[in-house]
C-alpha positions in Angstrom: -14.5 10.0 -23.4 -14.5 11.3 -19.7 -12.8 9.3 -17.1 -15.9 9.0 -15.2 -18.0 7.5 -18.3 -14.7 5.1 -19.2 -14.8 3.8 -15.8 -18.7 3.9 -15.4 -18.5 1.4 -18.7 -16.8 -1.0 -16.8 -19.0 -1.2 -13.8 -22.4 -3.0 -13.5 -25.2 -2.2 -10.6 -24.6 -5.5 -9.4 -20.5 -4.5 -8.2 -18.9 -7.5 -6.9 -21.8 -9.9 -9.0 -19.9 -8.8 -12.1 -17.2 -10.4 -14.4 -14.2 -8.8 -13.4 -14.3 -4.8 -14.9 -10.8 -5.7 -17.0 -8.4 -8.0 -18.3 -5.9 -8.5 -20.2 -7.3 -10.7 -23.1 -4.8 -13.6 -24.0 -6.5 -14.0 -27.0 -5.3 -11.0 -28.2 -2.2 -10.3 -30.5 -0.3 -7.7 -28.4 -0.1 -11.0 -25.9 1.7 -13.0 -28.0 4.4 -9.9 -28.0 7.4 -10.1 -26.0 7.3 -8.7 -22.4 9.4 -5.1 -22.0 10.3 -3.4 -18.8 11.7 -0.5 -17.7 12.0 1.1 -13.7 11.5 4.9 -12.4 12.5 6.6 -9.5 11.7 10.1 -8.6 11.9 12.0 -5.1 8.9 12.9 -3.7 10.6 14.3 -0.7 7.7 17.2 0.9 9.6 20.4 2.0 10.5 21.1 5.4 7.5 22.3 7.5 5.4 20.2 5.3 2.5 18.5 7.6 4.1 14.1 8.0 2.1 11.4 10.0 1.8 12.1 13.8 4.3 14.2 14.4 5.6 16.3 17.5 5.1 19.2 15.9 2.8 18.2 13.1 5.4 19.1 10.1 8.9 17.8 8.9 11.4 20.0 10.9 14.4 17.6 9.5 15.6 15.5 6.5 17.2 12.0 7.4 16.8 10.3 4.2 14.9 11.2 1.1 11.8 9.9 0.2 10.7 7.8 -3.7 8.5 6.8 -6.0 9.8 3.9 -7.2 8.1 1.2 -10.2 8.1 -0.6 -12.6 6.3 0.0 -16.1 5.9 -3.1 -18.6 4.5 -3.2 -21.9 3.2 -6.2 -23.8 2.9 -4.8 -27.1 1.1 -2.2 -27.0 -0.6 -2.6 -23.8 1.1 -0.7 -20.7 0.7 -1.2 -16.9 2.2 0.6 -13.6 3.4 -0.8 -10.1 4.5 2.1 -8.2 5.3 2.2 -5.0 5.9 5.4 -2.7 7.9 6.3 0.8 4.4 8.0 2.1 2.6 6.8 4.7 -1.0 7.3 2.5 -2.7 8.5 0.2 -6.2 8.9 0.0 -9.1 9.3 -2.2 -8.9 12.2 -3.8 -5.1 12.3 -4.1 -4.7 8.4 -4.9 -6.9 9.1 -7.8 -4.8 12.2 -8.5 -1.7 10.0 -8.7 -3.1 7.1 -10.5 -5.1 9.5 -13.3 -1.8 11.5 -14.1 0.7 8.5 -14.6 -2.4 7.0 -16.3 -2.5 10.2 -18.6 1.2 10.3 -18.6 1.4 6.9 -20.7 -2.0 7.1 -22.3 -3.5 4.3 -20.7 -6.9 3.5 -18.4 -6.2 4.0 -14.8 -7.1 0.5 -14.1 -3.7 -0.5 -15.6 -2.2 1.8 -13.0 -1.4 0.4 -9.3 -0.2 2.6 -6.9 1.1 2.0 -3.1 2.6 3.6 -0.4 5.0 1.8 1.9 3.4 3.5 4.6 6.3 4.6 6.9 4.9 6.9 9.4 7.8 10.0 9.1 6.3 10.9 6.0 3.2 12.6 4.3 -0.5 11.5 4.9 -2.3 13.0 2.0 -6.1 13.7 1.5 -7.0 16.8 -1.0 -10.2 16.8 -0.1 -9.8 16.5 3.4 -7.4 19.3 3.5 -9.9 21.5 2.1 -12.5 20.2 4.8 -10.1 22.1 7.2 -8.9 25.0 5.5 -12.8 26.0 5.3 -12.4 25.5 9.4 -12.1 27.7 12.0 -8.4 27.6 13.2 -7.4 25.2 10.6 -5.3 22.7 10.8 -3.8 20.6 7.9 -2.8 17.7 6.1 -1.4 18.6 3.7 0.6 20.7 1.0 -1.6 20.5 -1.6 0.4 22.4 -4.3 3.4 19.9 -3.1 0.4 17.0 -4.0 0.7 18.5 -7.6 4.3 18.5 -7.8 5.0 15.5 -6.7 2.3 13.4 -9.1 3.9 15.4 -12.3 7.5 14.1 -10.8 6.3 10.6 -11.0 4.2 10.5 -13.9 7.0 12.0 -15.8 9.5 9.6 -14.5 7.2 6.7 -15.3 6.6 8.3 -19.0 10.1 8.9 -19.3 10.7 4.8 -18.4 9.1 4.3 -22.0 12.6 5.7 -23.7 14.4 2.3 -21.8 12.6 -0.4 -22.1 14.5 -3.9 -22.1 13.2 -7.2 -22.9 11.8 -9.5 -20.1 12.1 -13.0 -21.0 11.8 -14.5 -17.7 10.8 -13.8 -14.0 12.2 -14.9 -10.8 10.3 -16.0 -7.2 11.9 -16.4 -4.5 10.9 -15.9 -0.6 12.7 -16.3 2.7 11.4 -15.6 6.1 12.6 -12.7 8.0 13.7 -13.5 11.4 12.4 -11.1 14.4 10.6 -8.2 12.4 7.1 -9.2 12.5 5.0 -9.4 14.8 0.8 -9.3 15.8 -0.9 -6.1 16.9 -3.7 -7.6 18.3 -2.9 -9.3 21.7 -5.2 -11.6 24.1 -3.8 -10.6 27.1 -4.8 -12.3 30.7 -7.8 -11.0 31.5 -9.2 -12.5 27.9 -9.3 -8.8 26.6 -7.4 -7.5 23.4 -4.6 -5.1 23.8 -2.7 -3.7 21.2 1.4 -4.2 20.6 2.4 -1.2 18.7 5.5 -1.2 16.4 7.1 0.6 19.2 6.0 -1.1 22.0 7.0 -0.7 26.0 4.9 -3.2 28.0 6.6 -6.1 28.9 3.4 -8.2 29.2 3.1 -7.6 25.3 6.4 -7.9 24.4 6.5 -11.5 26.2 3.5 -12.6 24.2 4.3 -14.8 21.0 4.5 -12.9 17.7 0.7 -14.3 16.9 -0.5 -14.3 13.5 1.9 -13.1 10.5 3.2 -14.1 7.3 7.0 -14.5 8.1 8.2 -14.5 4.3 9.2 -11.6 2.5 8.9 -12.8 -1.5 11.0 -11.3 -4.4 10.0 -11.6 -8.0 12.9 -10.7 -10.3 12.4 -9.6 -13.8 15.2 -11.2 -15.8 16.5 -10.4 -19.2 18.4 -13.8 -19.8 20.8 -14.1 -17.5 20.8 -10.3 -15.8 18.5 -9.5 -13.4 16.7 -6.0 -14.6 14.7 -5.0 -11.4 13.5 -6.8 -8.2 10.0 -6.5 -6.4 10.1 -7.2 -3.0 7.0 -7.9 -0.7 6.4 -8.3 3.1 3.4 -8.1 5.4 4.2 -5.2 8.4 4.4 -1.8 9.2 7.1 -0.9 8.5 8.3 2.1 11.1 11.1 1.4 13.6 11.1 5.2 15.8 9.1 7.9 14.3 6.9 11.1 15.2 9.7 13.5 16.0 9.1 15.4 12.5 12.6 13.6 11.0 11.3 12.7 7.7 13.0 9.2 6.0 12.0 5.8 4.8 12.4 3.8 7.5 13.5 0.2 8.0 12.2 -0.9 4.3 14.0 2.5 2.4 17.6 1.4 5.0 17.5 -1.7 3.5 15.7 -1.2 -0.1 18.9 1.1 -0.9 21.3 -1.1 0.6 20.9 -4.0 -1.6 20.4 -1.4 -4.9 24.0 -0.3 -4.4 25.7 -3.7 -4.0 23.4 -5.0 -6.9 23.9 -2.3 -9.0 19.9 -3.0 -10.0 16.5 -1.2 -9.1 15.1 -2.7 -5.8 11.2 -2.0 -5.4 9.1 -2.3 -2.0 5.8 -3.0 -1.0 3.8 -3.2 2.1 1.4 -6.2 2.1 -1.4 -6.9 4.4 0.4 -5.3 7.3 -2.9 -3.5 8.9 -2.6 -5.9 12.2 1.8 -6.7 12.2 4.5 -4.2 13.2 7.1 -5.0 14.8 6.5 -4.2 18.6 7.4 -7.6 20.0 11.2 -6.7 18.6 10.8 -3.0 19.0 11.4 -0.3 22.4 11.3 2.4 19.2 14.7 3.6 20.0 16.9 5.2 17.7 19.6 2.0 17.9 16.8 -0.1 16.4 16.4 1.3 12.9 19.5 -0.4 11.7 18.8 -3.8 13.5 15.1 -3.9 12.0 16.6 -3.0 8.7 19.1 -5.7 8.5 17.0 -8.4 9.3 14.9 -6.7 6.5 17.8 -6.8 4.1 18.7 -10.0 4.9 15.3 -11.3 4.2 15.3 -9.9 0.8 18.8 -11.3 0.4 17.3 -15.0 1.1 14.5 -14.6 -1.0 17.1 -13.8 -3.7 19.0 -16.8 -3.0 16.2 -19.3 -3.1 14.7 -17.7 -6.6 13.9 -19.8 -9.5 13.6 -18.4 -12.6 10.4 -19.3 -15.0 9.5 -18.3 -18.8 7.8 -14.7 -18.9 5.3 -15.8 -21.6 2.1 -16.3 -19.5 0.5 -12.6 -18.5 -2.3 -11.5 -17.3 -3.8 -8.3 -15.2 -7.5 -8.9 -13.7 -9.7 -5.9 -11.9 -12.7 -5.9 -9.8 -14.9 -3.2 -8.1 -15.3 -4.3 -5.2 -18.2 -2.4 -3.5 -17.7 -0.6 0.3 -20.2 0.8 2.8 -19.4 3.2 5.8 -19.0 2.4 8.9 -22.9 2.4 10.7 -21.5 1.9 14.3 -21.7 4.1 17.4 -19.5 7.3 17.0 -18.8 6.7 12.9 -21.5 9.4 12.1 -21.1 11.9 9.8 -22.6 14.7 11.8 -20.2 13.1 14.7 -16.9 14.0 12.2 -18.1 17.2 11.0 -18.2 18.5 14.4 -15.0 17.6 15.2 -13.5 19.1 12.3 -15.4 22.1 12.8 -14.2 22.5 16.3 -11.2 24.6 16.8 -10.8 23.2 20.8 -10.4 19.6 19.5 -7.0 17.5 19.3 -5.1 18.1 15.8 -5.2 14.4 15.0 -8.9 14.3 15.5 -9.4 16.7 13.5 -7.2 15.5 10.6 -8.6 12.2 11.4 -12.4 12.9 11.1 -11.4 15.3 7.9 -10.0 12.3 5.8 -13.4 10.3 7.6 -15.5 12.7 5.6 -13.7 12.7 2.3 -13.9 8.9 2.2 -17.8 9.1 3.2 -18.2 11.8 0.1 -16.2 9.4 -1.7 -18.1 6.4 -1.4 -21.6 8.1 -2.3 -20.1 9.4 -5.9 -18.5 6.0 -6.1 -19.2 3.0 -4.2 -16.6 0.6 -5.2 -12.8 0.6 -4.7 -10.5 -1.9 -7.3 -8.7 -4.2 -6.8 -6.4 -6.2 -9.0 -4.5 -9.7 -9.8 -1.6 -9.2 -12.3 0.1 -12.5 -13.5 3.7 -13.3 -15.0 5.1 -16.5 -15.3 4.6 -17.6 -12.1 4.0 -14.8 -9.7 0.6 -13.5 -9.2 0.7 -10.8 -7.4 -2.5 -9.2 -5.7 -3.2 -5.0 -5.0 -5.3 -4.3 -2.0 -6.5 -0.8 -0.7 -6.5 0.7 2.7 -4.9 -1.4 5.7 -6.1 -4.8 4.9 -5.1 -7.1 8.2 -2.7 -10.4 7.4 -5.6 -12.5 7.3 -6.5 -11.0 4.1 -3.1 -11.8 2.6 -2.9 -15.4 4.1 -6.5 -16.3 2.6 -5.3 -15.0 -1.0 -2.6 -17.6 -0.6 -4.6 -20.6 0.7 -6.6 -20.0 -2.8 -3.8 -21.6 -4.8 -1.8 -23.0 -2.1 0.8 -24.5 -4.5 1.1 -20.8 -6.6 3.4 -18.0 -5.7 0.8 -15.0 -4.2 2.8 -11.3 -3.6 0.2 -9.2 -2.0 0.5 -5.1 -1.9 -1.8 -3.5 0.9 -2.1 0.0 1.0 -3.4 1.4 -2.4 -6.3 3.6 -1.6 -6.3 4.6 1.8 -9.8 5.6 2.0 -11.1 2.7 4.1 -8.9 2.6 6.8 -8.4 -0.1 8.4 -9.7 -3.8 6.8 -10.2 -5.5 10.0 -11.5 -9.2 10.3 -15.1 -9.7 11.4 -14.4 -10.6 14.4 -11.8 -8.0 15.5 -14.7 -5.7 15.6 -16.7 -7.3 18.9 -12.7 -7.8 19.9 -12.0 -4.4 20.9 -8.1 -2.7 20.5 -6.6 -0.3 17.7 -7.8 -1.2 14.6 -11.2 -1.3 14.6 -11.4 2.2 16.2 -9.9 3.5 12.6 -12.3 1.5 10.6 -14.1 3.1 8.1 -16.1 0.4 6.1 -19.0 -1.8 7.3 -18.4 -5.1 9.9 -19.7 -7.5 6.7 -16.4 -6.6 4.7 -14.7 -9.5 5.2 -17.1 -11.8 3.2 -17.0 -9.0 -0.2 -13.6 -8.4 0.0 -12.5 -12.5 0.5 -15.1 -13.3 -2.2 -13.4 -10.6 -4.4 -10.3 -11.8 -3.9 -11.2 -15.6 -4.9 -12.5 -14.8 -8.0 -9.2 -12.9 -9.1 -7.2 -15.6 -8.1 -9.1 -18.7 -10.0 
């Protein structure tokens, strides 16, 4: 059976009316089978003059630190699921599902059972297939892009991830833990004296915005540790921000999260894995001038929030497992300027800025996107006590703080970033509010309702 039937099985025309498109059935024997685990790692570093994230010039001139694929694959008899996440800043469409089908392929499972995430650090690729070849059919092209690089870096990590089968270890039980992370975070979106909002960028200059408190944020980065008795096999570590500290000069490396991320695997000795939650509207301008000296201060209040969410973790039987999916169903943006005959003019014009171009190429291929297929997933996956929630495009901390006030008294890890397709994920009202974000929007101003709704019934 084709991909496109398999998945077409699970959906109904009613999208978000539906039961959820999968789960993992308790009732079934392979549940009642011990939890396995095993991690990957593969660099998926591009080549120098490889197109990265606004850039001055548009392509990586240097290498500061490489850049991973990191996850985790576990098995509960013979059913297998994938949390991946990678140092890019996205992926989109297209390539997401390029990713996600070949480590699907690569351990003979559905792509629903595969999540994948960038980290989204901004001296690093941005990568849309389809809106690469948008360009290349443009005059003067310019590009996203290295599409053959797309290819060889989704082998590397569906290998590594099938290769992770050879190793699995028992998981009999899981560790939570958080701890808040002390001047890192803090909101994009600023009311500033005249009653208008401005935005604080991670790098930020303004003293007016810098002066403003850090607004709303989730201050707690949460660990979950996968324990075979007493040894701690791998940790997952989750906090809501963008994560960049100074960028755009073409260095390519993983920022604050990959300083830190590394630190703590070589004095653990033990696979540490990162994920960027609901981070669409926090970065850390209020703390940041994006000077050099600032990487390493960013990272160590990074590190030291993943070492206090080690500290406080409490360790829980593995036996109860789940993994929920939705489709939950997108429409474009219908505002002024978010036209498609509006972005195919700017691709096609060879006098208009490179990053609108780029911009409006990755517009279209989202746009094609959603008329073959209208719905994006998202997912809930459940051990012990950790739920822990996969979101696409840049969903805005409000997102991540509602999942939590569904089971207040539950430990709720949220991933942002999967499918990069929609852009931004703004709150309803940030749309009449002006700034950033909503300007790189790409689904409708009734989102908020669909997506929150989704995300209750996954969580119940």
């Amino acid at each position: 059976m084709s991909k496109i039937t398999r998945r077409t099985l699970f959906q109904t025309a009613g999208g978000l009316s539906a039961a959820p498109l999968f789960a993992a059935d308790p009732c079934r024997d392979d549940q009642r089978e011990p939890l396995r685990i095993a991690t990957f790692s593969c660099d998926v570093t591009p080549p120098l003059g490889s197109p990265i994230e606004e850039s001055t010039p548009p392509v990586a001139t240097s290498l500061d630190t490489p850049l991973f694929a990191k996850g985790v694959v576990l098995c509960k008899g013979a059913a297998r699921y994938v949390l991946c996440a990678l140092d890019y800043c996205e992926l989109h469409t297209t390539t997401h599902d390029l990713f996600r089908r070949k480590v699907a392929d690569a351990l003979g499972v559905n792509e629903l059972q595969v999540e994948i995430h960038c980290i989204h650090q901004h001296d690093a690729p941005l990568c849309d297939i389809e809106g690469e070849i948008l360009l290349s059919l443009a005059p003067s092209p310019v590009h996203i892009i290295d599409i053959d690089f797309m290819e060889v870096a989704s082998d590397r990590v569906a290998a590594a991830a099938r290769e992770a089968l050879s190793r699995l270890r028992p998981c009999t039980h899981i560790g939570c833990g958080k701890a808040k992370v002390e001047k890192f975070a803090s909101n994009r979106r600023v009311r500033v004296a005249d009653g208008s909002v401005q935005t604080r960028y991670a790098a930020c200059h303004e003293p007016e915005l810098i002066a403003a408190p850090e607004g709303i944020i989730d201050p707690w980065l949460r660990t979950i540790t996968f324990f075979d008795g007493e040894r701690p096999l791998a940790r997952l570590h989750y906090y809501a921000s963008h994560p960049q500290s100074y960028y755009g000069k073409g260095h390519v490396n993983s920022d604050t999260p990959g300083l830190a991320r590394e630190r703590l695997s070589q004095e653990e000795g033990i696979p540490q894995i990162y994920f960027t939650g609901c981070g669409g509207n926090v970065g850390a301008g209020k703390y940041n001038d994006g000077s050099p000296k600032n990487r390493p201060v960013l990272a160590e209040r990074l590190y030291q929030g993943m070492k206090g969410a080690i500290q406080a973790t409490t360790k829980s039987p593995s036996s109860v497992f789940s993994w929920k999916t939705l489709a939950v169903p997108f429409a474009q943006r219908e505002s002024p300027g978010f036209s498609e005959a509006h972005f195919r003019e700017v691709v096609g014009n060879p006098e208009a800025r490179r990053q609108d171009r780029t911009f409006s190429a990755t517009v279209l291929s989202w746009y094609h996107r959603l008329r073959v297929r209208p719905t994006v997933d998202i997912s809930c996956f459940q051990i012990g006590p950790a739920r822990i929630l996969h979101l696409p495009g840049e969903p805005f901390v409000e997102y991540q703080l509602f999942a939590q006030s569904v089971r207040p008294d539950d430990f709720i890890a949220v991933a942002g970033y999967g499918d990069a397709g929609p852009g931004y994920i703004c709150t309803e009202s940030a749309y009449s509010e002006g700034a950033y974000e909503p300007t790189q929007s790409l689904v409708s101003t009734d989102t908020e309702p669909k997506l929150k709704d989704a995300i209750r019934r996954l969580l119940i």
